[in-house]
C-alpha positions in Angstrom: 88.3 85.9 77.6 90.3 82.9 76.3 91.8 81.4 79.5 93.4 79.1 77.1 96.5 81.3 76.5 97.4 81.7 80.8 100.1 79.3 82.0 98.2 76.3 83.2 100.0 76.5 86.5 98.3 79.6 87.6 95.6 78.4 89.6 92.1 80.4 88.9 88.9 81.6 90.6 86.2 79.9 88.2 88.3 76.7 89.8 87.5 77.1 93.4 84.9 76.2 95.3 83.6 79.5 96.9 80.1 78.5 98.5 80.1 79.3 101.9 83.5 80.3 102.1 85.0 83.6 103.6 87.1 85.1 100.5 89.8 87.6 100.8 90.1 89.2 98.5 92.7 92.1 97.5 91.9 94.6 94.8 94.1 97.5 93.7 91.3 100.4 94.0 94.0 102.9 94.3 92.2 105.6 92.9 92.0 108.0 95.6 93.3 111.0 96.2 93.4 113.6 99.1 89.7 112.0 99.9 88.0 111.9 96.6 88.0 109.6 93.8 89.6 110.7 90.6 89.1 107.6 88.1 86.6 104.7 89.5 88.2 103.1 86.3 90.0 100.4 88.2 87.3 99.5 90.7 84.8 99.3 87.6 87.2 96.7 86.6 86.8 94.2 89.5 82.9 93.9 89.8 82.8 91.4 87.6 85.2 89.3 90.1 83.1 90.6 93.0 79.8 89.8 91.5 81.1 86.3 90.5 82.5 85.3 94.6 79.1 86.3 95.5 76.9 84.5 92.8 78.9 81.5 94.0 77.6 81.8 97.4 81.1 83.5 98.7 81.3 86.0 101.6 83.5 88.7 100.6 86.7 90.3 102.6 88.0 93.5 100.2 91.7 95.2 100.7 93.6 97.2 98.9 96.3 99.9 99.4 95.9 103.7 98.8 98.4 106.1 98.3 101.7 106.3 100.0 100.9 106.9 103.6 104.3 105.2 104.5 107.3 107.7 105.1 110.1 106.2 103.7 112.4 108.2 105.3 111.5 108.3 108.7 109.3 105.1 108.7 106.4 106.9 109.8 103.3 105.5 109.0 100.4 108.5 108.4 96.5 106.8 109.2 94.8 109.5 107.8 91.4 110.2 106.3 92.6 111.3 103.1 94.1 107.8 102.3 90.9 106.0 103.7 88.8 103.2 101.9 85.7 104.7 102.4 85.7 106.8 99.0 85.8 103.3 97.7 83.3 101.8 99.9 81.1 104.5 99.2 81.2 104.2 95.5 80.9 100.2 95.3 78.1 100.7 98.1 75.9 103.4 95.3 77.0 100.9 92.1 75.9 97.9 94.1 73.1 98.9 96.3 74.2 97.3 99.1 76.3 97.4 102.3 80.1 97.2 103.3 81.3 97.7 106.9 84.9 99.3 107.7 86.5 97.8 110.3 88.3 99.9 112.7 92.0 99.3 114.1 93.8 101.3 116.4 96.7 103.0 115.4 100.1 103.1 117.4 101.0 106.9 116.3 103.7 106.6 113.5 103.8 103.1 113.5 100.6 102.9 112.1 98.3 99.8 112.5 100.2 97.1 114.5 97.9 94.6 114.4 94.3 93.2 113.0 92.8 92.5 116.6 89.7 90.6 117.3 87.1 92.8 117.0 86.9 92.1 113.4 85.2 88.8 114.5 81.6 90.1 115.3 81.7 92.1 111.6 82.8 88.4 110.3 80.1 86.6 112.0 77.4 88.9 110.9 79.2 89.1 106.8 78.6 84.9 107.3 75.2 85.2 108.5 74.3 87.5 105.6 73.4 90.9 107.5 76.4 92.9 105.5 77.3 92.5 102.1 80.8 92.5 102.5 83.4 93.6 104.6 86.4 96.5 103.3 89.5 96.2 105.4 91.8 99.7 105.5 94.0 100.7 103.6 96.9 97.9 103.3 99.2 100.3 103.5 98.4 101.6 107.2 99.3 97.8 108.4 102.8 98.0 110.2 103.9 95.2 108.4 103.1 95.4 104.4 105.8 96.9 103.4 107.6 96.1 106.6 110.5 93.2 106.5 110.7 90.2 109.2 108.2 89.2 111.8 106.2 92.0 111.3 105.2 91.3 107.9 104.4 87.8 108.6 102.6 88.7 111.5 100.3 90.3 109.4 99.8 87.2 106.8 99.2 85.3 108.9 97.1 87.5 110.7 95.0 88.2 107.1 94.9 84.9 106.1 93.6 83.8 109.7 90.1 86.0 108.5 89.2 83.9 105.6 89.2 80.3 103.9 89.9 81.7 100.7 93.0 83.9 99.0 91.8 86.0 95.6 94.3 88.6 93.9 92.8 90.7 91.4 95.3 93.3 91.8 97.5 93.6 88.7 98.4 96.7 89.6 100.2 95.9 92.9 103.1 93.9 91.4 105.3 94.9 94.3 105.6 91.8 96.7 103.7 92.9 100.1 101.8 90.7 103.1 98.6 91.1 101.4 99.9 90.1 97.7 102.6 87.8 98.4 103.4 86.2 102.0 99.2 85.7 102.3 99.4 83.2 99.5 101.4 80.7 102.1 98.7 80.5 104.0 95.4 79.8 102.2 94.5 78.3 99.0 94.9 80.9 96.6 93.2 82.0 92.6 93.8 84.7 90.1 90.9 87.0 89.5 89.0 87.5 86.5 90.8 91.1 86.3 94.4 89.8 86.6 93.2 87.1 84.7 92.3 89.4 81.5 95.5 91.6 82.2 97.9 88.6 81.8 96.2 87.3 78.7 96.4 90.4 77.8 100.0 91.2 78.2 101.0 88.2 75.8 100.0 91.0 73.0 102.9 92.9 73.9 105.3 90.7 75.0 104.5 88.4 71.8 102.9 91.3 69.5 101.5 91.2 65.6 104.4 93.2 64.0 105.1 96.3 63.7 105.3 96.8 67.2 105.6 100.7 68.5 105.5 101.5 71.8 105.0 105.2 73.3 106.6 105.7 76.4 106.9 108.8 79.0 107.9 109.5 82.2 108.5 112.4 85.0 111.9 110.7 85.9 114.4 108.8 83.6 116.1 106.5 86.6 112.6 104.8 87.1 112.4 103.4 83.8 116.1 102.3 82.6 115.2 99.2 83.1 112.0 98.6 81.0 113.5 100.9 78.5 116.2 99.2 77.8 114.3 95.8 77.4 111.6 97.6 75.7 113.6 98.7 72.9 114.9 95.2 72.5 111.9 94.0 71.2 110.2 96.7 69.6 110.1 97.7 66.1 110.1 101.4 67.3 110.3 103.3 70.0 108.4 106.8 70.6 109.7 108.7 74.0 107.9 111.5 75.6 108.2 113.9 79.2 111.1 113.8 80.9 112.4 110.5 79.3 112.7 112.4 75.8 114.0 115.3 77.1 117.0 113.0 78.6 117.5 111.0 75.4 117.7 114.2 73.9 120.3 115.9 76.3 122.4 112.3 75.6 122.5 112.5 71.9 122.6 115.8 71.7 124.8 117.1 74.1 122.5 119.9 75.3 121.4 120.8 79.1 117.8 120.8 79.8 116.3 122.4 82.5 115.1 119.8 85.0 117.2 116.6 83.9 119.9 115.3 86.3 123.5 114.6 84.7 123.7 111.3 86.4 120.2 110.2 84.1 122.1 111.8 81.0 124.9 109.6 81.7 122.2 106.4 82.1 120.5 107.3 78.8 123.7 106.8 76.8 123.4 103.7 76.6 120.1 103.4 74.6 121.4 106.4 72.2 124.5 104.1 71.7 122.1 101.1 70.9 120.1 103.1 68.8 123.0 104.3 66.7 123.0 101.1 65.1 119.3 99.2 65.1 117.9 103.4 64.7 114.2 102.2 66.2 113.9 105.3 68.0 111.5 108.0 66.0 112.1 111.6 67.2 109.5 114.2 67.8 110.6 116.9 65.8 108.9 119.7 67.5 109.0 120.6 71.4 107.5 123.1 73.7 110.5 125.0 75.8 109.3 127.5 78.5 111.1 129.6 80.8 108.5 128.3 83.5 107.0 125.4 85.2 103.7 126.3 83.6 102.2 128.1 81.2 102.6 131.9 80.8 101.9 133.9 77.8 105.2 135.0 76.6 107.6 132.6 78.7 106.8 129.3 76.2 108.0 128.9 72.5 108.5 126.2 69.7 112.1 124.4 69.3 113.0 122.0 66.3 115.2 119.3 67.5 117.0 119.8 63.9 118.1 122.9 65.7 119.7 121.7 68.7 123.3 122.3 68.6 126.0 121.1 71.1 126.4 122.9 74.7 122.8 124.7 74.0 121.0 125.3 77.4 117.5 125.2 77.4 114.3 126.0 79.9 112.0 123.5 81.1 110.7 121.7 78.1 107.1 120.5 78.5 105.4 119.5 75.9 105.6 117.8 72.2 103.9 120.2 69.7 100.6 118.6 68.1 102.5 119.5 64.7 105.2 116.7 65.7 102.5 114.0 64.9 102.4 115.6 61.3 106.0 114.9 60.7 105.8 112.4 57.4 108.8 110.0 59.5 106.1 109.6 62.9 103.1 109.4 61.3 104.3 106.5 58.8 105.9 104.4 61.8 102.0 104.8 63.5 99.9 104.0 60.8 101.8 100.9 59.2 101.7 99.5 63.6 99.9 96.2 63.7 100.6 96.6 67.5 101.0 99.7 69.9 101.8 100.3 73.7 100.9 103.5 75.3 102.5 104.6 78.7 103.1 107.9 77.9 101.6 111.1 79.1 103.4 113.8 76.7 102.7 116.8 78.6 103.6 119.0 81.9 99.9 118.8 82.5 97.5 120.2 83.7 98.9 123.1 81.7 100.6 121.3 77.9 98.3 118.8 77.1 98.5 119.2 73.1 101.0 116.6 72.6 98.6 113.9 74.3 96.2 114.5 72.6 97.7 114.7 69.2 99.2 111.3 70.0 95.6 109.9 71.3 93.9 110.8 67.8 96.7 110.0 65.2 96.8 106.2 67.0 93.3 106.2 66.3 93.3 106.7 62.9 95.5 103.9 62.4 92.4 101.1 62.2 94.8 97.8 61.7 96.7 97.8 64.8 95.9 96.4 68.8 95.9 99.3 70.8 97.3 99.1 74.4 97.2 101.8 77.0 98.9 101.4 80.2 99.1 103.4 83.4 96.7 105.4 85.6 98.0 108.6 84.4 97.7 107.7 80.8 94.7 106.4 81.0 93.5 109.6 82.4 94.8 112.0 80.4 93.4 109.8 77.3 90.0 110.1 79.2 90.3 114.1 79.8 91.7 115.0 76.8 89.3 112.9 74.4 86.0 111.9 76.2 84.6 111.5 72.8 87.1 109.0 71.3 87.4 107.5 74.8 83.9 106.6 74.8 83.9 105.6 71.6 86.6 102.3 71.8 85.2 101.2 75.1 83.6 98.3 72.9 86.3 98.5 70.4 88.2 95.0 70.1 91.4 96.6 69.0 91.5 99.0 72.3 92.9 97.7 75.3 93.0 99.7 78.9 95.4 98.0 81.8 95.0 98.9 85.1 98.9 99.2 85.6 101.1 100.8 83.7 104.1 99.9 85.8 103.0 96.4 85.8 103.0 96.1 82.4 106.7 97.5 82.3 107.7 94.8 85.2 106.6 92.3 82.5 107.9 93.8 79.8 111.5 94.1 81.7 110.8 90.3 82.9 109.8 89.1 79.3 106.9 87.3 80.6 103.6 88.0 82.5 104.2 85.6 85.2 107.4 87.0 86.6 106.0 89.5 89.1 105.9 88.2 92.7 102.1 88.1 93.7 101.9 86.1 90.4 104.5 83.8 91.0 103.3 83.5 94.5 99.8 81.9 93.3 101.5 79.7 91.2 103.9 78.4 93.6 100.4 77.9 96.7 98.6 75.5 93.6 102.0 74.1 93.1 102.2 73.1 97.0 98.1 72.5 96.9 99.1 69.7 94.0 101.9 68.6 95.8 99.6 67.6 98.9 97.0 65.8 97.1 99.2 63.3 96.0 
């Protein structure tokens, strides 16, 4: 990792002194789901930052957040066990051969956890003394006041920040500015992890890419991405568009209903089939899956050609790209002659159309001049599911890249720069005021 190319203002973990210290540190091991572990991709990820605190004599404190738990609508907070860290601690515990302890909060009914109260002290004690190995907080995300505005949410800052001497994020996935990745940082010193480390360096290859750059990019709902996909386009050579994000385009330039896509997005995704009526960087799919169903039933799914699609047509649900698609002479030039290309896409209405992906996944492959970057949990799955083979073939590969965050990577990319997220900016701006004191 060439630490050469991070902004020299971002302050880093190989800089601090960790012996002895108490080191909080928050992770984004968001990888479970209804209890279980789907992908240990992005806690793989982090041992190396863990492995390094404790080589340097540091005494670990681990967070992260897990799911949703956090009714938006009500403001209900739901503690449950199938958004609990012990999955995770269970799996670093069996890869480590060693022990974590969980502390335990009490919970004020749909207000979740109020506070970190002082029982956490003896588990503290015992993590300096050497008897546990580390200690794993709950899920962030159960804490009143992470996502929580005002007094609460400093409450809990300073409350975190009063467990440790140190502050470590390693969670490029959690770009969204919360207690534990943002208002912590005014409280301790505070480094960038090896992980977030690697993902920023790595990020300059698509915000400052070898040329052609193509980018893939898919989506369940069009308002989520307007954003990024407008600034994506602006600095791409092409643009490849998948899921429900194609299906919109299409509806816009086309004129044709599509079961599934809101008229309000249709309206939104005008404006990137105006832009591309000029700079024509978008390269259409020419094949797609329409079924009568959400899922796949013998009989109720078919092939349409977009060079069909005529004004005022109403179609079903249309889930999938057809594998022939990647055939097309027009996609399959624009993909091999990439030097550079960004993945956030998952193609199909899976679990049930997964050809697309995995036609996309192998004819990237074969192009074997270009930096390959795959964003996004989902993505990154699919890629894994669909082609375990190929998968476990680049993990050495120099020209493959995996991020832990695909919508990290679209924050940037919207930004223009890696160090425009929050919990970023928030690191910078602690070594800033560290700096600040010394002289």
């Amino acid at each position: 990792m060439d630490i050469s190319k991070l902004d020299k203002r971002l302050p880093l973990l190989q800089d601090a002194d960790l012996h002895g210290k108490v080191v909080l540190v928050r992770f984004d091991h968001n990888v479970v789901k209804k209890g279980e572990i789907r992908d240990p991709f992005r806690i793989d990820r982090t041992i190396g930052t863990l492995f390094y605190i404790v080589a340097q004599g540091g005494k670990p404190i681990l967070m992260t957040h897990v799911g949703r738990p956090l009714d938006k609508k009500t403001g209900a907070i739901e503690v449950s066990p199938s958004s609990g860290v012990e999955p995770i601690v269970a799996y670093l515990e069996s890869k480590l051969h060693c022990q974590f302890f969980i502390p335990q909060f009490a919970a004020d009914g749909g207000r979740g956890i109020t506070a970190i109260d002082t029982s956490v002290n003896l588990a503290i004690k015992r993590l300096r003394a050497g008897e546990i190995a580390g200690i794993y907080l709950p899920n962030t995300r159960w804490f009143a006041g992470e996502e929580a505005k005002g007094q609460a949410r400093e409450d809990l800052a300073l409350q975190l920040a009063g467990l440790a001497d140190i502050y470590v994020n390693d969670a490029f996935g959690s770009w969204q500015p919360h207690a534990s990745t943002y208002e912590v940082t005014e409280h301790l010193p505070s480094y960038a992890g090896f992980l977030l480390q690697a993902e920023l360096i790595n990020l300059e290859q698509v915000l400052n890419p070898r040329r052609p750059l193509v980018a893939v990019v898919a989506g369940a709902k069009y308002d989520t991405k307007i954003g990024p996909i407008n600034a994506l386009y602006k600095q791409v050579d092409n643009l490849i568009l998948g899921g429900v994000i194609y299906n919109t385009y299409l509806c816009a330039k086309y004129g044709v209903r599509i079961k599934g896509v809101a008229e309000e997005d249709i309206q939104a995704a005008k404006k990137l089939v105006s832009m591309d009526k000029k700079a024509k960087k978008i390269v259409e799919l020419p094949y797609l899956v329409e079924s009568e169903v959400l899922g796949r039933e013998e009989g109720k799914y078919r092939t349409v050609a977009v060079g069909d699609l005529k004004p005022g047509q109403e179609l079903g649900y249309v889930l999938d790209i057809t594998a022939e698609s990647f055939d097309d002479p027009a996609v399959t030039k624009v993909i091999n002659e990439a030097k550079t290309i960004f993945v956030n896409a998952v193609m199909g209405f899976t679990p049930h159309f997964t050809d697309g992906s995995r036609a996309l996944d192998t004819t990237i492959d074969r192009n074997r001049q270009a930096t390959k970057l795959y964003g996004g949990g989902d993505t990154l799955q699919e890629f894994k599911d669909l082609n375990p083979g190929l998968y476990l073939s680049v993990q050495d590969d120099a020209d493959y890249y995996f991020f832990t965050g695909g919508g990290s990577v679209l924050t940037a990319i919207e930004q223009n720069s890696p160090y425009g997220m929050k919990p970023v900016q928030a690191l910078m701006e602690n070594a800033g005021r560290a700096k600040k004191k010394k002289r």
